[in-house]
C-alpha positions as CSV (number, residue, x, y, z in Angstrom):
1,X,14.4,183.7,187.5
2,X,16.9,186.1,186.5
3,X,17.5,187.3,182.9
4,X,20.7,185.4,182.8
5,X,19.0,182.1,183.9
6,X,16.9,182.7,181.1
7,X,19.9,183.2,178.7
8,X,20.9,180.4,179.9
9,X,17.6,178.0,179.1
10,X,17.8,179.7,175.4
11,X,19.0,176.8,172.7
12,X,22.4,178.0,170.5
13,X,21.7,179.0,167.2
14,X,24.1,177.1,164.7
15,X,25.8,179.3,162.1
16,X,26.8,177.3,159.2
17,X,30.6,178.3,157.6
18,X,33.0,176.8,154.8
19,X,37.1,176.9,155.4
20,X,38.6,176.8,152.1
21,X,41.9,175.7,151.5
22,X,44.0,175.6,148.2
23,X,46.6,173.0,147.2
24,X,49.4,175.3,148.9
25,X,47.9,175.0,151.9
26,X,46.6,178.5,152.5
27,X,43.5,179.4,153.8
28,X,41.1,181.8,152.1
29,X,39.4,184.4,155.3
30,X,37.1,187.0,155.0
31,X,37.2,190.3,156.9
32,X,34.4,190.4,159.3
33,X,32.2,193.9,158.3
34,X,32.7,196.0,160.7
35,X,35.3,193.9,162.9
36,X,38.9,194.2,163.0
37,X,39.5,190.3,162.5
38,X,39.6,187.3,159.5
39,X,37.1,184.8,159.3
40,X,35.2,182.8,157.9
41,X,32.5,182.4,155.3
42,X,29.6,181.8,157.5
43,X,25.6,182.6,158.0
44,X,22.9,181.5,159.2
45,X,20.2,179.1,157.6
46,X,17.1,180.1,155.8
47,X,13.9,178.7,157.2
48,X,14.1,174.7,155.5
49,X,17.9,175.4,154.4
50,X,20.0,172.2,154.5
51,X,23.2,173.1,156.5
52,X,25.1,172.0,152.7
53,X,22.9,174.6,151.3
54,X,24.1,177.4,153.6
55,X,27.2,176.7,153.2
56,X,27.6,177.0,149.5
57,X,25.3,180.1,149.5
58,X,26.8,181.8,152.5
59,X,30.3,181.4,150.4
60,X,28.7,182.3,147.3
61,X,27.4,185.4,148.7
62,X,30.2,186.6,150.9
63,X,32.7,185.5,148.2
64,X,31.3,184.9,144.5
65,X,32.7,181.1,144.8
66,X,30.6,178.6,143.0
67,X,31.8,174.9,143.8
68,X,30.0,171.8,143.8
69,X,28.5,170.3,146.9
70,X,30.7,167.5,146.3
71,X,33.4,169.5,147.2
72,X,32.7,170.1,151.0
73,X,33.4,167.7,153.6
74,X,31.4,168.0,156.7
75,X,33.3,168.6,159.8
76,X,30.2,168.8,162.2
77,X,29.0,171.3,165.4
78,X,31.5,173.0,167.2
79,X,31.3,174.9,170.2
80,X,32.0,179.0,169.6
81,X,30.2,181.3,171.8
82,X,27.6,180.6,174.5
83,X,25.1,181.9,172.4
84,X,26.0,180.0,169.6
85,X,27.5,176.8,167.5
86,X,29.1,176.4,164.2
87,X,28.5,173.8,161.6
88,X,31.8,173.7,159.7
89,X,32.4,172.2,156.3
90,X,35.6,172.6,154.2
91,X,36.4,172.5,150.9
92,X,39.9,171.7,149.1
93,X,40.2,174.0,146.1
C-alpha cells in the first residue's frame, strides 16, 4: 500500500464556518493569515464541540461577533478539499 492509498483510506476532517450576510446583501470575508485570498469564518471543533458551538466561537474569535445561536441556519457538509469538508451555517445580520 502506497502512501497515497493510505491518504486515501484517511476520513475528511469537517471544518465548521459561518457566511454572514447583511440586509444589503453583502457578505462579510475574512483574509486568510498568511493567504492572499477572502474567506470565511471557519475552524475546527474542540474535542465534544457541537458544530453550532464552533461556529459562533470560530466567528467570535476570528471576528469579535457575538450573535445568538438562533441566528444561524444550518446549511450542512459540503465537499472542499480531498482532505476535508465544511459544515456551513449562515447568519442574516
Amino acid at each position: 500500500m502506497t502512501s497515497q492509498d493510505i491518504n486515501n483510506t484517511l476520513p475528511a476532517r469537517v471544518s465548521v464556518g459561518v457566511f454572514i450576510q447583511n440586509s444589503k446583501g453583502q457578505w462579510l470575508l475574512g483574509h486568510a493569515t498568511g493567504q492572499k485570498h477572502w474567506d470565511i469564518f471557519k475552524g475546527m471543533p474542540d474535542e465534544g464541540e457541537a458544530p453550532e458551538q464552533t461556529a459562533l466561537r470560530e466567528l467570535r474569535e476570528e471576528t469579535g461577533l457575538a450573535i445568538a445561536p438562533s441566528a444561524l441556519s444550518d446549511t450542512g457538509i459540503h465537499a472542499y478539499r480531498s482532505d476535508k469538508k465544511l459544515h456551513i451555517f449562515k447568519a442574516f445580520l
